[in-house]
N, CA, C and O of each residue as an XYZ file, in Angstrom:
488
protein
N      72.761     94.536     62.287
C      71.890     93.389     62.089
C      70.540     93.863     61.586
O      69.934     94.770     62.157
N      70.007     93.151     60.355
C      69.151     93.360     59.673
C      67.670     92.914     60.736
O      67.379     91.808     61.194
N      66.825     94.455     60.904
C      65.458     93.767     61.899
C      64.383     94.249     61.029
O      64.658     95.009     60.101
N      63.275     93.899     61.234
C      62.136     93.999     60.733
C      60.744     94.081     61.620
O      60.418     93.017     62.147
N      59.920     95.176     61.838
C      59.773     95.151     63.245
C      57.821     95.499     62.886
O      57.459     96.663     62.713
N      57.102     94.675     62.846
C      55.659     94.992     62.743
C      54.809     95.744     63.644
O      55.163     95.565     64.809
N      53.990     96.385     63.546
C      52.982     97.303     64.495
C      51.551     97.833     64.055
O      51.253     98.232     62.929
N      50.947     97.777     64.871
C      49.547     98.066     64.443
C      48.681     97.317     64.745
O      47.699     97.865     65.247
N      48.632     96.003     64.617
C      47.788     95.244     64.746
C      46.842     95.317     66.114
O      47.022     96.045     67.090
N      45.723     94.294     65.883
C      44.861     94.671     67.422
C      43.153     94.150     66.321
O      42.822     93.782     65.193
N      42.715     94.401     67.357
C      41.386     93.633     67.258
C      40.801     94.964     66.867
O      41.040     96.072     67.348
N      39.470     94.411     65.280
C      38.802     95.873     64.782
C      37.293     95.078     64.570
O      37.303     93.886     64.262
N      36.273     95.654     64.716
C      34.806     95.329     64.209
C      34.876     95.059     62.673
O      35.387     95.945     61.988
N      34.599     94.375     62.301
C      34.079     93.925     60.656
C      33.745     95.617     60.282
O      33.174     96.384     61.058
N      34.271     95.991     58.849
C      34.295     97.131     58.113
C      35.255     98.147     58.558
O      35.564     99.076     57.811
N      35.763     98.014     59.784
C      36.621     99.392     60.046
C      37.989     98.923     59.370
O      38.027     98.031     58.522
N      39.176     99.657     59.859
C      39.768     99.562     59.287
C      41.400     99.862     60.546
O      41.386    100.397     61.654
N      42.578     99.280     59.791
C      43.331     99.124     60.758
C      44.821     99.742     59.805
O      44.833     99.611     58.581
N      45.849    100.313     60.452
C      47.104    100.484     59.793
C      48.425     99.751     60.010
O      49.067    100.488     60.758
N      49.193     98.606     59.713
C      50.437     98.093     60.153
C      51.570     98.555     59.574
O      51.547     98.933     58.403
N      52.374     98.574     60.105
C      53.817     99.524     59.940
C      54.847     98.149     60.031
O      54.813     97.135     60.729
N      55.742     98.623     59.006
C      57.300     97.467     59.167
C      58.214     98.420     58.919
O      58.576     98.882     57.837
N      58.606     98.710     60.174
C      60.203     98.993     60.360
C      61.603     98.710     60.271
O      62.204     98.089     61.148
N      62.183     99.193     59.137
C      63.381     98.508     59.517
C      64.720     98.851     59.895
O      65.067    100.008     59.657
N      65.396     98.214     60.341
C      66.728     98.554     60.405
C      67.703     98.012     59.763
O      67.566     96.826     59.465
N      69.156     98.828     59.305
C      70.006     98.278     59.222
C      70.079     98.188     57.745
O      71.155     97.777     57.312
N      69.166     98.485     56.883
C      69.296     98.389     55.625
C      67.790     99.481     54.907
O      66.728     99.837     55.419
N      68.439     99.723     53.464
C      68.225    100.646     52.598
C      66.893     99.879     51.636
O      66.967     98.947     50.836
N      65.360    100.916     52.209
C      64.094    100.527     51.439
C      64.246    100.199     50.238
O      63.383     99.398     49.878
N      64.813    100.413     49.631
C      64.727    100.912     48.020
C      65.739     99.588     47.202
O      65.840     99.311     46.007
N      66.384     98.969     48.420
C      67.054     98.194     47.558
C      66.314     96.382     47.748
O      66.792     95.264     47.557
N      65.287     96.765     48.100
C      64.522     95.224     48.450
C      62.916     95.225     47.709
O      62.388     96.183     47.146
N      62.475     94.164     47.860
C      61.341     93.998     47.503
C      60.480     93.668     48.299
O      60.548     92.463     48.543
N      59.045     94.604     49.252
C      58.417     94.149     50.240
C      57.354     93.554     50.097
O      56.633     93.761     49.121
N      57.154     92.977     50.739
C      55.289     91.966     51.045
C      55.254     92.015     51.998
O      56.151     92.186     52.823
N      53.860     91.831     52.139
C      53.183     91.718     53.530
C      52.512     90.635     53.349
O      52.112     90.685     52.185
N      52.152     89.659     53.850
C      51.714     88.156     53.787
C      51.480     87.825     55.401
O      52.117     88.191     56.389
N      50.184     86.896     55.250
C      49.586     86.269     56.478
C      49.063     85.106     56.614
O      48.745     84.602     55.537
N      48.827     84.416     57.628
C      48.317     83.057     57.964
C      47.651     83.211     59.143
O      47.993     83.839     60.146
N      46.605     82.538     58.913
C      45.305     82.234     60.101
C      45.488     81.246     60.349
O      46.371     80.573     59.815
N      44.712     80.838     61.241
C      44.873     79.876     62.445
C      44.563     78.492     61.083
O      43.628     78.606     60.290
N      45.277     77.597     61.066
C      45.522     76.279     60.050
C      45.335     76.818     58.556
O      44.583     76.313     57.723
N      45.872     77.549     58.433
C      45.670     78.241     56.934
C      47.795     78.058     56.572
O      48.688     78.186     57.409
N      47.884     77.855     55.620
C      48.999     78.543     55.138
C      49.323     79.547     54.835
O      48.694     80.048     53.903
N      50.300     80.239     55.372
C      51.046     81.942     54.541
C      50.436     82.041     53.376
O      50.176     81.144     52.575
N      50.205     83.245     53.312
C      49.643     83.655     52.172
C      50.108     85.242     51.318
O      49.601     86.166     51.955
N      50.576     85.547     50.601
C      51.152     87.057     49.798
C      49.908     88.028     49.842
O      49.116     87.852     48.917
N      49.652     88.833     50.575
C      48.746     89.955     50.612
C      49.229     90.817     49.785
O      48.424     91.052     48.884
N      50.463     91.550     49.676
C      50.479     92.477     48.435
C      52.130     92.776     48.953
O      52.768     92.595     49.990
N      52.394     93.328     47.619
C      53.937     93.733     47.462
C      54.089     95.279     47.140
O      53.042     95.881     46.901
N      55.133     95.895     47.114
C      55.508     96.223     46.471
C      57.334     96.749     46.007
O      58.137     96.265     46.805
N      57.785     97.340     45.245
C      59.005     97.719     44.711
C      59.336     99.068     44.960
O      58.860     99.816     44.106
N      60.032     99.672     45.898
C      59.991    101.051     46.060
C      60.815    101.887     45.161
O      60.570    103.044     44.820
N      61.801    101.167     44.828
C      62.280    101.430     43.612
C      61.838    102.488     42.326
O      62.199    103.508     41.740
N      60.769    101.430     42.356
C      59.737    102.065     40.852
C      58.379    102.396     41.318
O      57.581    102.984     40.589
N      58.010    101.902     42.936
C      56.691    102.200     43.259
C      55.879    101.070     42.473
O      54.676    101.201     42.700
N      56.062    100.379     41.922
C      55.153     98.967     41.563
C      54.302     98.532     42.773
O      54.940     98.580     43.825
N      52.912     98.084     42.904
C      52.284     97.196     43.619
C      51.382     96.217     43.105
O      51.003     96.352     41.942
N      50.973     95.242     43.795
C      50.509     94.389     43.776
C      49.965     93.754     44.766
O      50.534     93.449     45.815
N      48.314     93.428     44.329
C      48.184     92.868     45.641
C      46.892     91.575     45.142
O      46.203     91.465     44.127
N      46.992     90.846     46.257
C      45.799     89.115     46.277
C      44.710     89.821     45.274
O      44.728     90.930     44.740
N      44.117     89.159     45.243
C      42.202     89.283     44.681
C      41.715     90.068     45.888
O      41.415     91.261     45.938
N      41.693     88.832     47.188
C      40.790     89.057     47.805
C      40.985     90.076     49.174
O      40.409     90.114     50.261
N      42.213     90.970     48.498
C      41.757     92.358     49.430
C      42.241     93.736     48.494
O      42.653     94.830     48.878
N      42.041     93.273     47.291
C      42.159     94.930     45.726
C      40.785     95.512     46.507
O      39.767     95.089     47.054
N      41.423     96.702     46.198
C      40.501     97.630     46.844
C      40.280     98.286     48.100
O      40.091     99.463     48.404
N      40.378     96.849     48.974
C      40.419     97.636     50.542
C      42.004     97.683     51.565
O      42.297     98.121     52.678
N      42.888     96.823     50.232
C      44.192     97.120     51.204
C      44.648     98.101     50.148
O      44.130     98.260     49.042
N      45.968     98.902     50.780
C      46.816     99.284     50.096
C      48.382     99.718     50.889
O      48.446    100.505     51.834
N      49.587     99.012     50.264
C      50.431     99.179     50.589
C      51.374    100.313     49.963
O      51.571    100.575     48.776
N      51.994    101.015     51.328
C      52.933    102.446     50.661
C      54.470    101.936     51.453
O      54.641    101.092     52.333
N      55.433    102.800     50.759
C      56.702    103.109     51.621
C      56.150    104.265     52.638
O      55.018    104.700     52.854
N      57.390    104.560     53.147
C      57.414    105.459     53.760
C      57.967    106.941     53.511
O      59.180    106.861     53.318
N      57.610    107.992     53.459
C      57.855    109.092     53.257
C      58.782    109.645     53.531
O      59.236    108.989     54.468
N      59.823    110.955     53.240
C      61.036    111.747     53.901
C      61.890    110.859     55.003
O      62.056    111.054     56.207
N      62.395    109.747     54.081
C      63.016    109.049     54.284
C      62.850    107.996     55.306
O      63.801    107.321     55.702
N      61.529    107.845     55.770
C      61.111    106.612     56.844
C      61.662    105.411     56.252
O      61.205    105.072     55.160
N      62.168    105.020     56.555
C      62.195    103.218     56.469
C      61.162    102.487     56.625
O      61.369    101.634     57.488
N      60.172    102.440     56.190
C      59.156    102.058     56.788
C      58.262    101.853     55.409
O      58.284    102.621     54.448
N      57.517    100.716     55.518
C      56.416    100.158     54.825
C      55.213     99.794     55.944
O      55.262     99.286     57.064
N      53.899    100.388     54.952
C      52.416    100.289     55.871
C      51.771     99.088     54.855
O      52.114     98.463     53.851
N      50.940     99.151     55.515
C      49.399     98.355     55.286
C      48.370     99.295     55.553
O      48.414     99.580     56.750
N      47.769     99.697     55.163
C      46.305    100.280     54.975
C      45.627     99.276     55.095
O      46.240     98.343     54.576
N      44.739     98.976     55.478
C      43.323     97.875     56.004
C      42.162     98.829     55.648
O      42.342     99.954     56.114
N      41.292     98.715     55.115
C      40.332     99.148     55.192
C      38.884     98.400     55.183
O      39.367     97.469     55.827
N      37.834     98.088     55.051
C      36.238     97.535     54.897
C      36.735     95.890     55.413
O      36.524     94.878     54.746
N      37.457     95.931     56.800
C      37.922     94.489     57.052
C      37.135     93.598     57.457
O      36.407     93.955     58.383
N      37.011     92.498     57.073
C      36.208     91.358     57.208
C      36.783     90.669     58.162
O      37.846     90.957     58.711
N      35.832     89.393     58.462
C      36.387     88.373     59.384
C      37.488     87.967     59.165
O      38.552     87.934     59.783
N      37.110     87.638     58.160
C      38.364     86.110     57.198
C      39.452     86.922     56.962
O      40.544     86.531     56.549
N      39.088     88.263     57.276
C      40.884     88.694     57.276
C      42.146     88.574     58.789
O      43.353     88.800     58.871
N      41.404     88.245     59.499
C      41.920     87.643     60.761
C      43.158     86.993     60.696
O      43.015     85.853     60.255
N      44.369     87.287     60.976
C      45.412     86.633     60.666
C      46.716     86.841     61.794
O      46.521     87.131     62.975
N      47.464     86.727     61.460
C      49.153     87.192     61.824
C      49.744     87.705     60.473
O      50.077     87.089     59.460
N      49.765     89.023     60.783
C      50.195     89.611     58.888
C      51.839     89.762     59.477
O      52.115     90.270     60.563
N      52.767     89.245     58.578
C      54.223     89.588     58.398
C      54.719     90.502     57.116
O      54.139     90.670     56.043
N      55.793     90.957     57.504
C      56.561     91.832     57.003
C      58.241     90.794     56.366
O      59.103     90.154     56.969
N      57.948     91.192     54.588
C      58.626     90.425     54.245
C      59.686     91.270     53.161
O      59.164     92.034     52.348
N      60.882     91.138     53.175
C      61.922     92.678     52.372
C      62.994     90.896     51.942
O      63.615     90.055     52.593
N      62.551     91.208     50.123
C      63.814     90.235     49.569
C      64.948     91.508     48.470
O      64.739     92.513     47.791
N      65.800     90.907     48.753
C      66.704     91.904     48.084
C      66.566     91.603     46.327
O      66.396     90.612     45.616
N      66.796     93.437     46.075
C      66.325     93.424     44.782
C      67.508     94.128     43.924
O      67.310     94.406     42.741
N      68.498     94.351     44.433
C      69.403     95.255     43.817
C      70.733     94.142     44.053
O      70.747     93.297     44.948
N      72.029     94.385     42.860
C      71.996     93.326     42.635
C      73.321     92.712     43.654
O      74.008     91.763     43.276
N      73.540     93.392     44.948
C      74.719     93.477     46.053
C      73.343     93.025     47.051
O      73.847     92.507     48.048
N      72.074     93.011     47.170
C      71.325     92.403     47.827
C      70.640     91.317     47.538
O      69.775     91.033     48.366
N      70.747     90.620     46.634
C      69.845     89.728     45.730
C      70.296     88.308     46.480
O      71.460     87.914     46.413
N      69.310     87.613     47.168
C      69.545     86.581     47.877
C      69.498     86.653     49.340
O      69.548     85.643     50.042
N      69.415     87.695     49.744
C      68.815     87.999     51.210
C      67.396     88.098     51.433
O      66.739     88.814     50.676
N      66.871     87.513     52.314
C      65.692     87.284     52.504
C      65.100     87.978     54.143
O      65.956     87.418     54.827
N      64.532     88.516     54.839
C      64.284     88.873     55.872
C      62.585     88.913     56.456
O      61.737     89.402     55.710
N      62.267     88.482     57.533
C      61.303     88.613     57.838
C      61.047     89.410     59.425
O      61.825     89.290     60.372
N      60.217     89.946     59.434
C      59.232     90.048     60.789
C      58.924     89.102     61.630
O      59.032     87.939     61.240
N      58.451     89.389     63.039
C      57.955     88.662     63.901
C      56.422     88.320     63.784
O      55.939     87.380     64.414
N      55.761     89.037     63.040
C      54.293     89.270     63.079
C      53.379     89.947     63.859
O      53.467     89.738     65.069
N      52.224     90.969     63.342
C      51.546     91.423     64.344
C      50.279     90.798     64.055
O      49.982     90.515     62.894
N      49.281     90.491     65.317
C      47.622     89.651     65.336
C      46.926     90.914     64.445
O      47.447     92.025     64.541
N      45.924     90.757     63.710
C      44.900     91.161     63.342
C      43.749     89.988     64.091
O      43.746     88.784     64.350
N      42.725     91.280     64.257
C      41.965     90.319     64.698
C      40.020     90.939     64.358
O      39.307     91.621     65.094
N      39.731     90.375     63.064
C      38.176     91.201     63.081
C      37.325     90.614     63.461
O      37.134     89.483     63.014
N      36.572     91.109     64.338
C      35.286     90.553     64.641
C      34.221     91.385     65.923
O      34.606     92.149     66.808
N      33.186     91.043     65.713
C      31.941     91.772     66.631
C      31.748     91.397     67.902
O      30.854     91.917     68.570
């Protein structure tokens, strides 16, 4: 059974910076397409950044180029991060972990995370 498992999150002062991890099980990084996407309190979900491990493609919002950056995971981790860095308030959220299949025996599977809190403030 396909899981998806978030970590990191926790409360940081405005400018520091925080790391979230998505773990997964049960299936192969390379054949999906990840995002990380969040929603604050009456906000709608929102796409923080992607990427394709495949080819290493990323992408990410406007309003965190520069201070986020998303990687796979190394010597074979299963695993996709979030880098946080110069974090603001308004980045305050529930960030999820999102893997759509990209290869073409996965294409139409969709999987998500439970979510972990971010939480910035003084």
């Amino acid at each position: 059974q396909v899981q998806l498992v978030e970590s990191g999150g926790g409360w940081v002062q405005p400018g520091g910076s925080l790391r979230l991890s998505c773990t997964a099980s049960a299936l192969i990084l390379t054949n999906y397409a990840w995002r990380w996407y969040r929603q604050a309190p009456g906000r709608e979900r929102e796409v923080v950044a992607s990427i394709i491990p495949a080819g290493g493609s990323t992408n990410y919002a406007d309003f965190v180029k520069g201070r986020f950056t998303i990687s796979r995971g190394s010597n074979g981790e299963n695993t996709v991060y979030l880098q946080m860095n110069s974090l603001k308030p308004e980045d305050t959220a529930v960030y999820y972990c999102n893997a759509q299949g990209s290869a073409w025996h996965t294409f139409g599977t969709d999987y998500w995370g439970n979510g972990t809190l971010v939480t910035v403030s003084s």
